[in-house]
The first five atom37 places (N, CA, C, CB, O) and aatype in JSON, in Angstrom:
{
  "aatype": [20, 20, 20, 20, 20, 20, 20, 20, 20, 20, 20, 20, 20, 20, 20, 20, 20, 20, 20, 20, 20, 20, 20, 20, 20, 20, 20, 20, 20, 20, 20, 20, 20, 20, 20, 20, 20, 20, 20, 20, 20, 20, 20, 20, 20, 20, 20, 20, 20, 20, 20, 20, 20, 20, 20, 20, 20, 20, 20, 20, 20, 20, 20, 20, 20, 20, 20, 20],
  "atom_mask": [
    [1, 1, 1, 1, 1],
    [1, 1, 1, 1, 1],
    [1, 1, 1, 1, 1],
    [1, 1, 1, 1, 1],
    [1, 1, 1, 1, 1],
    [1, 1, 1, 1, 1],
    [1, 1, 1, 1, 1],
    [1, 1, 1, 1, 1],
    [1, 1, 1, 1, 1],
    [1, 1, 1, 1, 1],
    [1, 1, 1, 1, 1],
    [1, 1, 1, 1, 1],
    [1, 1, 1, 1, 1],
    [1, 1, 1, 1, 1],
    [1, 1, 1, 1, 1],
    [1, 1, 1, 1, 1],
    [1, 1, 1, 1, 1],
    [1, 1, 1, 1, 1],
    [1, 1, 1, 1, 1],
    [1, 1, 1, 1, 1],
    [1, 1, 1, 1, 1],
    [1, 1, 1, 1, 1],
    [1, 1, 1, 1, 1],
    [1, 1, 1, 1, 1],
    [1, 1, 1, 1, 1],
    [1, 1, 1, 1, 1],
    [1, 1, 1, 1, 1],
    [1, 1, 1, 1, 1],
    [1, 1, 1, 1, 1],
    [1, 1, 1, 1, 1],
    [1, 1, 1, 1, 1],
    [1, 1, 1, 1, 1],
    [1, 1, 1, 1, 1],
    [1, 1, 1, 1, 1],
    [1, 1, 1, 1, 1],
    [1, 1, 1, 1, 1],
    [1, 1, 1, 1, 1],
    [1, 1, 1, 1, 1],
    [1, 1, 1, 1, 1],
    [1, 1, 1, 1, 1],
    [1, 1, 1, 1, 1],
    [1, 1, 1, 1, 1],
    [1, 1, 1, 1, 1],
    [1, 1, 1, 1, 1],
    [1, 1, 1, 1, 1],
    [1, 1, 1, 1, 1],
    [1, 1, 1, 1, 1],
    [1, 1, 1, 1, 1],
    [1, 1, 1, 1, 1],
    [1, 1, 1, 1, 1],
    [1, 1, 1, 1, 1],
    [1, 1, 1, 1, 1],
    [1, 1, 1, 1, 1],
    [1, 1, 1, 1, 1],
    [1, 1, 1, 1, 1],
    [1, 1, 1, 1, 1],
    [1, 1, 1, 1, 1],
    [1, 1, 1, 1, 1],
    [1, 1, 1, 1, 1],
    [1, 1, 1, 1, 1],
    [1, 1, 1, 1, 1],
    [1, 1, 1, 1, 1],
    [1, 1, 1, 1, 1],
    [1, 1, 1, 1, 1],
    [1, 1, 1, 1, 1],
    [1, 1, 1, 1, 1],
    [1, 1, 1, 1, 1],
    [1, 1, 1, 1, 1]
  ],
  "atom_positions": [
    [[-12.64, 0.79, -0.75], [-12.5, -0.03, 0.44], [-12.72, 0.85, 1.66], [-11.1, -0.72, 0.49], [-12.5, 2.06, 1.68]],
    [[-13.11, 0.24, 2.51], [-13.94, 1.14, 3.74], [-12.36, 1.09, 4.47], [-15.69, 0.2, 4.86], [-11.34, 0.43, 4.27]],
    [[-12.75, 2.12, 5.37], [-11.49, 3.14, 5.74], [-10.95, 2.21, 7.19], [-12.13, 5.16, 6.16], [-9.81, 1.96, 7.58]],
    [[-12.01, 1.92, 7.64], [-11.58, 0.43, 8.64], [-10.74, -0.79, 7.86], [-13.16, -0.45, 9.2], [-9.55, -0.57, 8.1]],
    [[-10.83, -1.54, 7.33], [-10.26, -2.55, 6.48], [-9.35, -1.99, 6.4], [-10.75, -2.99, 5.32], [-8.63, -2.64, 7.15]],
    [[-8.62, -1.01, 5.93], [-7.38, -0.3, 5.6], [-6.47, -0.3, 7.29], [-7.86, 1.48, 4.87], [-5.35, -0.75, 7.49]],
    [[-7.12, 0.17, 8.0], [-6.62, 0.38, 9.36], [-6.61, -1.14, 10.05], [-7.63, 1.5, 10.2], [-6.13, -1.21, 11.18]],
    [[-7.15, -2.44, 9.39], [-7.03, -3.44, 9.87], [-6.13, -4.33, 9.34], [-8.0, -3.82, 9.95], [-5.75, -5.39, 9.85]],
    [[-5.82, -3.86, 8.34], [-4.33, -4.21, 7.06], [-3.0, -3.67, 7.77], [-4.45, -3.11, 5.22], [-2.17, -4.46, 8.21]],
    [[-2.86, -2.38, 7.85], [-2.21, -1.7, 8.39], [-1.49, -2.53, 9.77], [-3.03, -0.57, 8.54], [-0.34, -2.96, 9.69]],
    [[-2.24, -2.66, 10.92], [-2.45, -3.43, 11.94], [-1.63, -4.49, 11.49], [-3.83, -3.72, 12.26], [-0.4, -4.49, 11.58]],
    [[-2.25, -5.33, 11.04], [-1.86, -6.87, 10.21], [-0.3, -7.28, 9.71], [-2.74, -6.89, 8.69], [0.5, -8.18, 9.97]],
    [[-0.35, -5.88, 8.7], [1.34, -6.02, 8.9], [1.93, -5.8, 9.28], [2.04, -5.9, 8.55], [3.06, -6.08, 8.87]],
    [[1.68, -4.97, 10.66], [2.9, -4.45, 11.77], [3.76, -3.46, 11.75], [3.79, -5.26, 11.96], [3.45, -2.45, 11.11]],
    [[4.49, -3.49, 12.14], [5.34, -1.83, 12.3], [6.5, -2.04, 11.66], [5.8, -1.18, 13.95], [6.91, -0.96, 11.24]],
    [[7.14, -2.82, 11.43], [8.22, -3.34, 10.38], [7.81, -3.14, 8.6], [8.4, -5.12, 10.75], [8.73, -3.1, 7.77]],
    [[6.75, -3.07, 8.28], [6.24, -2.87, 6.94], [6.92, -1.59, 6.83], [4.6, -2.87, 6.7], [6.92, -0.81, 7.78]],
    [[7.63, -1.26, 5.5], [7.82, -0.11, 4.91], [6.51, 0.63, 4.0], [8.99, -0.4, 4.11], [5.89, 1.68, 4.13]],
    [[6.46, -0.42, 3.1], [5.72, 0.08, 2.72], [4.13, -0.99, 2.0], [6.61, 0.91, 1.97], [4.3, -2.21, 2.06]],
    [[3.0, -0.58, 1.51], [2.02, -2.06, 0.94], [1.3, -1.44, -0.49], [0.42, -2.65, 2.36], [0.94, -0.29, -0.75]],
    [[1.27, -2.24, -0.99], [0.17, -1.56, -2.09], [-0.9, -3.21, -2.14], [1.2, -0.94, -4.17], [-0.6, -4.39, -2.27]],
    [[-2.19, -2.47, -1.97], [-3.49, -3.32, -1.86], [-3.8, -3.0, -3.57], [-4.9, -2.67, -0.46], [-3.19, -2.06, -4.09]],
    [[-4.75, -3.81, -4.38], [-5.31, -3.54, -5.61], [-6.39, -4.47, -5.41], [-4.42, -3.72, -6.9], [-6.24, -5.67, -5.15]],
    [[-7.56, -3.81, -5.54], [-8.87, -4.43, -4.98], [-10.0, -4.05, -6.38], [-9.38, -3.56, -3.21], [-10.13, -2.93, -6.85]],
    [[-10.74, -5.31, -6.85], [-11.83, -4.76, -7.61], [-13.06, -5.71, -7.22], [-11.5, -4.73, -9.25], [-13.02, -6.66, -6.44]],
    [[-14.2, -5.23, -7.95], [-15.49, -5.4, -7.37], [-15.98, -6.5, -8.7], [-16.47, -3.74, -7.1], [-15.37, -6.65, -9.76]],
    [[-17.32, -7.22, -8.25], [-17.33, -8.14, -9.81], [-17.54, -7.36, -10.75], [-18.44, -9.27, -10.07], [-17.74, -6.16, -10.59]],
    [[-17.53, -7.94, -11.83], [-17.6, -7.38, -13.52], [-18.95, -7.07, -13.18], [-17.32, -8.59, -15.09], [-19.57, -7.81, -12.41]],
    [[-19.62, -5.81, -13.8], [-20.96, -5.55, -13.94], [-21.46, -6.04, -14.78], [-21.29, -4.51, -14.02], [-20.67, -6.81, -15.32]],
    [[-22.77, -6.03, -15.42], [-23.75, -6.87, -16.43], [-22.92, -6.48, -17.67], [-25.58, -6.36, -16.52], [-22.84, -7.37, -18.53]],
    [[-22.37, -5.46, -17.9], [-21.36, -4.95, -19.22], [-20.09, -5.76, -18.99], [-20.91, -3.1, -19.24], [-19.4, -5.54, -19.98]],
    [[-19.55, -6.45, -18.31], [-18.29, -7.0, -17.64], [-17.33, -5.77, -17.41], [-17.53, -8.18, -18.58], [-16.12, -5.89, -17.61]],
    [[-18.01, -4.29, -16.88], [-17.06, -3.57, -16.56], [-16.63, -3.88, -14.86], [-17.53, -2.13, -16.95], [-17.55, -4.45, -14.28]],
    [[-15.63, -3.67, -14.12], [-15.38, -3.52, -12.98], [-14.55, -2.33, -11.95], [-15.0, -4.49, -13.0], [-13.43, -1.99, -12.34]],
    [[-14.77, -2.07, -11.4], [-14.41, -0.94, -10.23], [-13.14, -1.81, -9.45], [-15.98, -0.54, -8.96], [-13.15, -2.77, -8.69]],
    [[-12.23, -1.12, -9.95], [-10.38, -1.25, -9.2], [-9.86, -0.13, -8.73], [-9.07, -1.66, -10.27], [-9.68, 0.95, -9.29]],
    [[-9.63, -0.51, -7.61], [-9.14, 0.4, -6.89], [-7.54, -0.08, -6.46], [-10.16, 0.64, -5.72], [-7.21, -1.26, -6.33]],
    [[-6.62, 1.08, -6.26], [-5.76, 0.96, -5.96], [-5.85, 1.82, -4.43], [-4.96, 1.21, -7.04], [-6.55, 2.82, -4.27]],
    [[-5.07, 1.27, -3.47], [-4.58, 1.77, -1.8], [-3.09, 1.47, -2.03], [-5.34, 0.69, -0.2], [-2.69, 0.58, -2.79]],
    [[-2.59, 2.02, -1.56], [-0.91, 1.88, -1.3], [-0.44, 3.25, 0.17], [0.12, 2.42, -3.33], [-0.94, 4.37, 0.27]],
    [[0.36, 2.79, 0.85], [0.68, 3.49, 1.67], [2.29, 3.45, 2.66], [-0.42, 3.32, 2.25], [2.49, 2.79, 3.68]],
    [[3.33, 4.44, 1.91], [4.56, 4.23, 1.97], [4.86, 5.06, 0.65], [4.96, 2.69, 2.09], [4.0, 5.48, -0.13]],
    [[6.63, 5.26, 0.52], [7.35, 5.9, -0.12], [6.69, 5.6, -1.64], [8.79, 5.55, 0.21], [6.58, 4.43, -2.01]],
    [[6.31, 6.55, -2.38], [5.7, 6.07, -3.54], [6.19, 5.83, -4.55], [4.97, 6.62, -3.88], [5.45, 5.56, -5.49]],
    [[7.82, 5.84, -4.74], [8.72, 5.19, -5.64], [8.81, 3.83, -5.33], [10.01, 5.76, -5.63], [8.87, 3.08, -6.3]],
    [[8.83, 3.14, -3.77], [8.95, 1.85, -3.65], [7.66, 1.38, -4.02], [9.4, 1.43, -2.38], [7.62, 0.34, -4.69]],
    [[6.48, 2.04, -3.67], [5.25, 1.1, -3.85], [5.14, 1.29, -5.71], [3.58, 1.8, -2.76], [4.08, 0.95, -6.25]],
    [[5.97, 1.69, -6.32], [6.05, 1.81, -7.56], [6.99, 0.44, -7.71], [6.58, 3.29, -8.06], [6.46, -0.44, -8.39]],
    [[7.85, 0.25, -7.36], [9.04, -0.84, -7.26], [8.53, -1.84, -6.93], [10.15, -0.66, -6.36], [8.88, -2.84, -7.55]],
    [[7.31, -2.04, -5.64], [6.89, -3.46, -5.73], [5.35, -4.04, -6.81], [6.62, -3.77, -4.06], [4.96, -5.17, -7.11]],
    [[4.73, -2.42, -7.2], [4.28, -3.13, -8.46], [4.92, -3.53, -9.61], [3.49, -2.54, -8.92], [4.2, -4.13, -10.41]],
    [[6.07, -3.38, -9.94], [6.76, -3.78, -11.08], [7.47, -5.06, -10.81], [7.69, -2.74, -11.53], [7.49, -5.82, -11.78]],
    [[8.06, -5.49, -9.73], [8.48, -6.77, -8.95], [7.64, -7.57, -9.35], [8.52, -6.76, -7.47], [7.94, -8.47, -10.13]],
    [[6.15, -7.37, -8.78], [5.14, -7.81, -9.25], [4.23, -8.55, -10.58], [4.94, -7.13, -9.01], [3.6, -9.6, -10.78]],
    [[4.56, -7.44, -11.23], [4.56, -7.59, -12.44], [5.33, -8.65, -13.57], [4.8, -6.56, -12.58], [5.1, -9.22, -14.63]],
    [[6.44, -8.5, -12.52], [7.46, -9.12, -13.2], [7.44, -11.15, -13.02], [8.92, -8.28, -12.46], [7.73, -12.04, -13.82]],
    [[6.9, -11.17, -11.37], [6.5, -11.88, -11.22], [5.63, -13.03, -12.01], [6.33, -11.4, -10.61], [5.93, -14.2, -12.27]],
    [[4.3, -12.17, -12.32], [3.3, -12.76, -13.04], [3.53, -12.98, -14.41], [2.24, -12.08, -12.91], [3.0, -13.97, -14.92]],
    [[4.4, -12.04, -15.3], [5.0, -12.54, -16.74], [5.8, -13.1, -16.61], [5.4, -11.81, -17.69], [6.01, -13.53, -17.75]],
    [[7.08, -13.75, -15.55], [7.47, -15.03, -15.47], [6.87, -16.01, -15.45], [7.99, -15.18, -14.76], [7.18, -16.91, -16.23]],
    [[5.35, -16.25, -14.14], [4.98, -17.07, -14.3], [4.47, -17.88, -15.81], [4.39, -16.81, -13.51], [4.79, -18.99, -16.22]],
    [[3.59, -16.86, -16.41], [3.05, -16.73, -17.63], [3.82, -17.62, -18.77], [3.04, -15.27, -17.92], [3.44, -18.6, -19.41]],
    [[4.92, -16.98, -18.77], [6.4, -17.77, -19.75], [6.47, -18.86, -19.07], [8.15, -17.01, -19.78], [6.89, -19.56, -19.99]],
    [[6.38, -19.67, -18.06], [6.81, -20.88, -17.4], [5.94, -21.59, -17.91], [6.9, -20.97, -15.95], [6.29, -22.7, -18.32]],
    [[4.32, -21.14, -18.05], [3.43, -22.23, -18.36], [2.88, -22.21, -19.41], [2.54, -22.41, -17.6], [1.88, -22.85, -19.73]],
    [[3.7, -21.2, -20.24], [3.74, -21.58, -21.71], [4.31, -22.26, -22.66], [3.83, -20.98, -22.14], [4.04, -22.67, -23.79]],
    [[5.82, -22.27, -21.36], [6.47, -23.12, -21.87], [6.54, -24.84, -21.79], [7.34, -22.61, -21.59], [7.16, -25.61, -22.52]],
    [[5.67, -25.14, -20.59], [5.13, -26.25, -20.45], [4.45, -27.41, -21.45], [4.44, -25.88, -19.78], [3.98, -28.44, -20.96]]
  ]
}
């Protein structure tokens, strides 16, 4: 991710943000491989803490609409 976009994120969330983690990828190539990138910027135990929040998030969802 270009180094502007980052500084326009930054911006975006204001001065109250502790901390962000961005996870950005590009389309699947003709192999369906893809380019992911991770940005995060803040204490790197929390931006560890809100990918697992995260995480946790999406395998709840997962169980909800399986259980459907």
């Amino acid at each position: 991710m270009e180094e502007k976009n980052l500084e326009f994120l930054k911006k975006a969330l204001g001065q109250k943000c502790a901390c962000y983690v961005l996870i950005s990828c590009q389309e699947p190539n003709k192999d369906g491989k893809m380019e992911v990138a991770l940005n995060y910027e803040g204490d790197e135990d929390l931006a560890s803490y809100l990918l697992e929040s995260a995480q946790q998030v999406f395998i709840k969802k997962k169980e909800e609409s399986l259980e459907a």
